[in-house]
N, C-alpha and C positions, 0 to 999 in steps of 0.2 A: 828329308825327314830329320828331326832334330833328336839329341840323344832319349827326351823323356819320351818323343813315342815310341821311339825305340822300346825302351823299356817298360812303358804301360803294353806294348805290343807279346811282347817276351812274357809277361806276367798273364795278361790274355789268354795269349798262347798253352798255356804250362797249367791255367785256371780248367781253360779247356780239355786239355789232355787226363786232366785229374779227376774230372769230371764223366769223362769217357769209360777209364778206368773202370771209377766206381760202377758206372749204371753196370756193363758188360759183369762184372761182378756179382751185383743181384742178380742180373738176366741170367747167370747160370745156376744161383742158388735155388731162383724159382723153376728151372729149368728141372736140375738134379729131385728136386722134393714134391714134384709135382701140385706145388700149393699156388694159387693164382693170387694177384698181387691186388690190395686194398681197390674197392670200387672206383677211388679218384684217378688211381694210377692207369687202371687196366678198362675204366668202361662200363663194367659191371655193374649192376646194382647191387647194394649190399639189401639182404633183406629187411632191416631195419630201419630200410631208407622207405618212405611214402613214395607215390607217383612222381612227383614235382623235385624230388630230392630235397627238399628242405626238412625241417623242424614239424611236428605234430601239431594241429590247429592246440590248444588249451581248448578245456571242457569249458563251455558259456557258463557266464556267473548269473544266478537265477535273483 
């Protein structure tokens, strides 16, 4: 292995761990507040959302 993967490896590495961090972070704020986390995150439907998850048809132009 040459030293740049080396070091794209270590960056990788470290990108990952930082990222670990953070999630486990939220996971205990939403844990602590008992508040559940945005419909993308967690599954949910938010009630704003239609069946299909998308955008609301526009009212027909007459």
């Amino acid at each position: 292995m040459t030293q740049t993967q080396q070091s794209r490896e270590a960056r990788l590495a470290e990108k990952l761990r930082e990222n670990l961090r953070r999630r486990k972070v939220q996971a205990r704020a939403i844990t602590a507040t008992g508040d559940s986390a945005p419909s993308s995150e967690s599954g949910h439907k938010n009630e704003s959302e239609n069946e299909s998850g998308g955008l609301p048809k526009p009212a027909p132009e007459s």
